[in-house]
N, C-alpha and C positions, 0 to 999 in steps of 0.2 A: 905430419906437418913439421918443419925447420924452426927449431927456435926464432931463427928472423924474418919468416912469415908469422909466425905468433906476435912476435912481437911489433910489428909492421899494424898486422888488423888491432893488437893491442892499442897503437897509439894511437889509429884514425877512431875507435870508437870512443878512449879517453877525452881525444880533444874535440871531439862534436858533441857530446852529452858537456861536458866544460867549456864551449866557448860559440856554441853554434846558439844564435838567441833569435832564429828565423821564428816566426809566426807562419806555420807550417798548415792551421786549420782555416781554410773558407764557412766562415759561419754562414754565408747566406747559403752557400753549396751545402753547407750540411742540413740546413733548416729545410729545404727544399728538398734535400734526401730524406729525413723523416716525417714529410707527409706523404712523400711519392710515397714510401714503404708503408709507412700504417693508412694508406689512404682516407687520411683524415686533416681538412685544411685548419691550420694552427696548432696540429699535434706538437710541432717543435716548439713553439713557442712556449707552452703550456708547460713540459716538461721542463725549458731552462729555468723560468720561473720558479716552476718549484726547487731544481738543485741546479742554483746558478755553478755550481763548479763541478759539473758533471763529467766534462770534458777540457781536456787538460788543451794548450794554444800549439805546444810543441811536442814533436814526438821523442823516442828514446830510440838509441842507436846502440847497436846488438851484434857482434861478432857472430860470422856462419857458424864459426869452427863451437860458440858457446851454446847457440841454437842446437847443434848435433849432438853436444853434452847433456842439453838439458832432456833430449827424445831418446837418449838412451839411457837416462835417469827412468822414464816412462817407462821404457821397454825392460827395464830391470825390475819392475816395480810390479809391471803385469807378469814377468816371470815369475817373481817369487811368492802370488798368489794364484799361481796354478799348481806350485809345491804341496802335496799332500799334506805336510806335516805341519806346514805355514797356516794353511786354511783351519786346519783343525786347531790351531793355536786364535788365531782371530776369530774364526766363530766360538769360541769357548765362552767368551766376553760378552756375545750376543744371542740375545730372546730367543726362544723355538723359532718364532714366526721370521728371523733373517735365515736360519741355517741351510734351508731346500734352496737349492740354486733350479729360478725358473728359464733360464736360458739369456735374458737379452746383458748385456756387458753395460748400462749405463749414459745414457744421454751426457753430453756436455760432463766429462770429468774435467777438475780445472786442478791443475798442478801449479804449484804457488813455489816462486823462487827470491830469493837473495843471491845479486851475483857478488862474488868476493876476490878477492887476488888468490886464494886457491882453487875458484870456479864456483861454479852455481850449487848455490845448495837449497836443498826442497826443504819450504817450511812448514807446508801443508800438503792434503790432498782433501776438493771437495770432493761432493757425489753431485751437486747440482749447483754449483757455479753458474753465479750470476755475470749479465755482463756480456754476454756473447753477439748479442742479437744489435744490442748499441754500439760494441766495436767494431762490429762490421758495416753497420751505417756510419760509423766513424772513419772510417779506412779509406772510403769513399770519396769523402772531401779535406782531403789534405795537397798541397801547393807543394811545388822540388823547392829544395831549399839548396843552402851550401853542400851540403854531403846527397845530393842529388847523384854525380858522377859513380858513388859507389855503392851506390844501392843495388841488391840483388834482388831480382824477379824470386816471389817465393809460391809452393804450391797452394800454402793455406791463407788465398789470398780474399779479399772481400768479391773478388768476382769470380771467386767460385763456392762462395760459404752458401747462399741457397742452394745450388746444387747439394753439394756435401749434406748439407741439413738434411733435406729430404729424404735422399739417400738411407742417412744413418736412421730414422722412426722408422722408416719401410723395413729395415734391417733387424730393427728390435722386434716387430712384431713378426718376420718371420723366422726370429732368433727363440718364440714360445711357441716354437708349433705351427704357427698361421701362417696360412698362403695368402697371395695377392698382398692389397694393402689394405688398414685400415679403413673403414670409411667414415672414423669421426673420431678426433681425436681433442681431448679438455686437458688444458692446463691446468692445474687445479693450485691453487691455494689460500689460503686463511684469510677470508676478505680482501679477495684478489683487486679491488677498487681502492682500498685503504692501503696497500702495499706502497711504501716510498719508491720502488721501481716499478710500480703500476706500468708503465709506458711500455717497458721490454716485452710484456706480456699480449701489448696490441699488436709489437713490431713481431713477434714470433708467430702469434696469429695469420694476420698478413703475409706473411712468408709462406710459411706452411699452406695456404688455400690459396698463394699463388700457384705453388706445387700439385694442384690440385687433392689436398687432404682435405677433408671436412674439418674447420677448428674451432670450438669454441673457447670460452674463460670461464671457471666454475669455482666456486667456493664444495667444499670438501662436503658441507649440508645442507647440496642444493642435491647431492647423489642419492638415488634409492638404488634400490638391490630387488628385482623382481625377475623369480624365479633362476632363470641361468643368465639374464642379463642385466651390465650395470645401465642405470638410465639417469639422464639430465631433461629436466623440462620434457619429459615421456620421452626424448629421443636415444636410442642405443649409443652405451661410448665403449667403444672397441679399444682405444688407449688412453691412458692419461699422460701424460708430463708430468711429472711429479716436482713442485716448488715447496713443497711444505716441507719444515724444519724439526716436525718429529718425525724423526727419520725409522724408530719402530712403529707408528702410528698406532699410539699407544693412550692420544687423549679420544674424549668420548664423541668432540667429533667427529673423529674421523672412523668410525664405528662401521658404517658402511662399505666404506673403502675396502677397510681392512677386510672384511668380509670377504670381499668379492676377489681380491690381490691372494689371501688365502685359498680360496673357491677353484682360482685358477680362470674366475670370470671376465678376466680385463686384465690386460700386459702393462704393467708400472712399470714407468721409467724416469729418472732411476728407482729402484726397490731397496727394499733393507736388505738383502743378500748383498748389493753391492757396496752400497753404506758401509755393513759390516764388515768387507774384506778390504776396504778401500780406503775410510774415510775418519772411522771411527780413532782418534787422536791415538789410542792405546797403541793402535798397531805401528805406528812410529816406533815404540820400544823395540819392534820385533825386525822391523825392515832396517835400526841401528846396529843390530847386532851380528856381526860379521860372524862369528866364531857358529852363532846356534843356525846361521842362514847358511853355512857351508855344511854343518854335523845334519840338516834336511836335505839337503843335496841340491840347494842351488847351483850352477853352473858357477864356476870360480869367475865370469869375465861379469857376469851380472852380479856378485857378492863384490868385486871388486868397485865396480861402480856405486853402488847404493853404498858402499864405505868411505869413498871420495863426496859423496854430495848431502848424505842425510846427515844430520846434524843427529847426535847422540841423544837419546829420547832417555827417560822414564819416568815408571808411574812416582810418584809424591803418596809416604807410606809413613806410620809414624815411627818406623824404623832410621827413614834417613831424614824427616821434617827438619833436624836439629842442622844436619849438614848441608842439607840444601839451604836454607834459610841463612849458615852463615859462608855461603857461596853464592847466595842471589845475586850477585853482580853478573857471574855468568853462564844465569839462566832466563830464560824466559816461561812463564806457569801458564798453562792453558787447559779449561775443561776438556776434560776426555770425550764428550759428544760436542761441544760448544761449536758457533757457527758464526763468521760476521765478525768475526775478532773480538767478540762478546765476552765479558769478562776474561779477558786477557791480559795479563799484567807482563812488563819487563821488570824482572828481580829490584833490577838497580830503584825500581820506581813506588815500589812494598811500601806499604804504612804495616805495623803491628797491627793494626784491626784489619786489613785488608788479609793479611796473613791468615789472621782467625778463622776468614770466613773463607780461604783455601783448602784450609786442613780439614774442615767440617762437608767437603764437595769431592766428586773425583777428577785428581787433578794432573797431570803429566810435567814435569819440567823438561823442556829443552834447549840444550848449548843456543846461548846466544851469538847469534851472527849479525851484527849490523849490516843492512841493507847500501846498497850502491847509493850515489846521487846524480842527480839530475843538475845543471846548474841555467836558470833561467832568469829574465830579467821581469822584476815586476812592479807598473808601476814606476818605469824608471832607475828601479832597485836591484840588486842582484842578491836572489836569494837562491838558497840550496834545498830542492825538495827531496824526499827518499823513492828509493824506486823499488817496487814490486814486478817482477813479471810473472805473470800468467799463460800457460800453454792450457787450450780448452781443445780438449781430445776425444775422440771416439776408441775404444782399444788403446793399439798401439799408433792411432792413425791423429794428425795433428787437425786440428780444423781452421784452429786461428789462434792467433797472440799475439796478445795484449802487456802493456804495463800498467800500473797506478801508481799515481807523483801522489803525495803526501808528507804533510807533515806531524809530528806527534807518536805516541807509542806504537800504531799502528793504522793500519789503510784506512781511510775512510773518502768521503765525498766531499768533504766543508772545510778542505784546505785553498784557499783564494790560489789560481793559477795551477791547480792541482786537478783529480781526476782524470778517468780513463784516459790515456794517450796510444796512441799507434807505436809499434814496433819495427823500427828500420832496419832490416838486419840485411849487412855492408858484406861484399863480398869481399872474399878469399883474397890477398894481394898474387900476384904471381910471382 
């Protein structure tokens, strides 16, 4: 691409996230989309109630050429965990029970970016990334606004995210050995009725037993383990979904589980084999590191990329405590298993006691990159929200992406005119 096509799609996506203030979402069209999808009348309603800023009014506008940067950020990322020498470096850091790899690659990976004037850089990866099942009922009902004319048709689009869905479970479980499909699959997690995204769990349901999968909702000790099969309510569950945040399933809940995921009795998705290659905050250090990602034999055009986008990771040791602490400005401190932007702090935002209680946990610092903005009207007001995008993947394969407007240290749900929003991504100038 011509620097003045770069800089062409450069300015159309500058000045539409800066100055396009369309209200882009049909609320009635979306209310009407999440009961059609959880077939349950008033499910929307219920759900905005509880997080009236679930969904954001306007969308976010996204250069193709930055989209192609960020899916080969991915594809760099799945390369350089099929590296021998990588794998053996990630699993080192993880329990017996992640290291046997049982075949399936992970439901819903969600790759987390900040876009910047040197391009996108990944801030995260999950293993179970929330959020997928509601941006696609969100995708749904959005109105053309001004930057209507240059929007490009994309393949991971909302009508075809059921498809793709289905697809990809069918694919884990014949990814462990198993023919045909499924015939009952439980989402499982930690008082799945008390979850503050309780909702996604009905709309993923629904979806799925559109597909025709059998799906239920299961709490982790509703499970027994009888003989070679796991069971829920005496019925056989042939796969779980895996929602829960101990990602070694390691607490005594989930005792069963674990059992049978070891046993080889039920196909987890995701599992802690992929957690651990994928997710666990540590391996940032290692996917930063150009020099030791070329001396394993990544291919130079994938070490080249993961050098352009990841942001320089490492562990927080009391070797370097002294110098990271007086360089926090340009870092940001994140638990090395942490989830949800949970105890996450940006350096610049450190109290001395918060520090204490850093140094006493295991902690990664990473280069801070201030995140892109959004510029929207609120209230009559013009405010500036931060923008997250998220690519939600199967492999190398994209399924759908999303952003989150927010404001504050990090993403969340309870920024007024904030949450999930749809991703415009404008095509190519000629």
């Amino acid at each position: 691409m011509d620097d003045r096509r770069a800089a062409t799609g450069t300015a159309a996506a500058d000045r539409l996230n800066e100055a396009c203030f369309c209200i882009t979402l049909d609320r009635r069209l979306l209310n009407e989309a999440l009961d059609e999808t959880a077939g349950e009348a008033g499910f929307a309603q219920a759900l905005v109630d509880a997080h009236p800023w679930l969904f954001a009014n306007s969308p976010v506008f996204l250069r193709t050429d930055l989209l192609r940067d960020m899916l080969d950020v991915v594809a760099a990322v799945q390369a350089a965990a099929a590296v021998p020498d990588y794998r053996a470096a990630a699993l080192a850091w993880a329990p017996a029970l992640a290291r046997p790899d049982p075949g399936p690659l992970g439901v819903f990976m969600g790759y987390d970016f900040h876009l910047t004037e040197s391009g996108p850089k990944l801030i995260e990866i999950n293993t179970n990334a929330g959020g997928a099942f509601l941006n696609a009922v969100l995708g749904r009902a959005q109105q053309a606004c001004c930057g209507a004319d240059l929007i490009a048709r994309s393949d991971a689009s909302p009508d075809t995210f059921a498809a793709r869905v289905a697809d990809m479970f069918k694919a884990e479980w014949r990814r462990q050995g198993r023919e045909g499909a499924p015939r009952r699959i439980a989402i499982v997690d930690d008082d799945p009725a008390g979850q503050p995204l309780r909702g996604e769990f009905t709309l993923a349901q629904a979806l799925l037993r559109t597909a025709g999968l059998e799906t239920i909702i299961a709490d982790p000790q509703d499970l027994k383990l009888d003989g070679d099969q796991l069971l829920c309510g005496g019925e056989p569950v042939d796969l779980v979904y895996n929602r829960l945040v101990d990602f070694w399933l390691d607490a005594p809940g989930h005792a069963v589980l674990r059992r049978a995921y070891e046993a080889g009795r039920v196909v987890v998705t995701p599992n802690p084999h992929v957690y651990a290659l994928y997710a666990d905050k540590r391996n940032l250090t290692l996917l930063s590191d150009r020099e030791q990602l070329a001396a394993w034999g990544l291919a130079s055009h994938h070490g080249e990329t993961l050098a352009r986008a990841v942001l320089r990771t490492v562990r927080l040791t009391p070797n370097n405590a002294d110098r990271l602490w007086s360089e926090r400005n340009h870092w940001f401190f994140k638990p090395a298993r942490g989830h949800a932007s949970k105890a996450a702090y940006r350096g610049a935002k450190l109290t001395r006691r918060v520090w204490g209680e850093i140094l006493d946990a295991d902690y990664v610092a990473q280069a801070y990159a201030p995140p892109s903005e959004r510029a929207l009207l609120r209230d009559g007001e013009h405010v500036r929200l931060k923008v997250d995008v998220r690519l939600y993947t199967y492999g190398r394969a994209l399924l759908l992406t999303a952003a989150r407007l927010y404001q504050g240290q990090t993403t969340n749900m309870r920024t007024p005119s904030g949450g999930f929003a749809p991703v415009l991504v404008l095509r190519q100038p000629a």
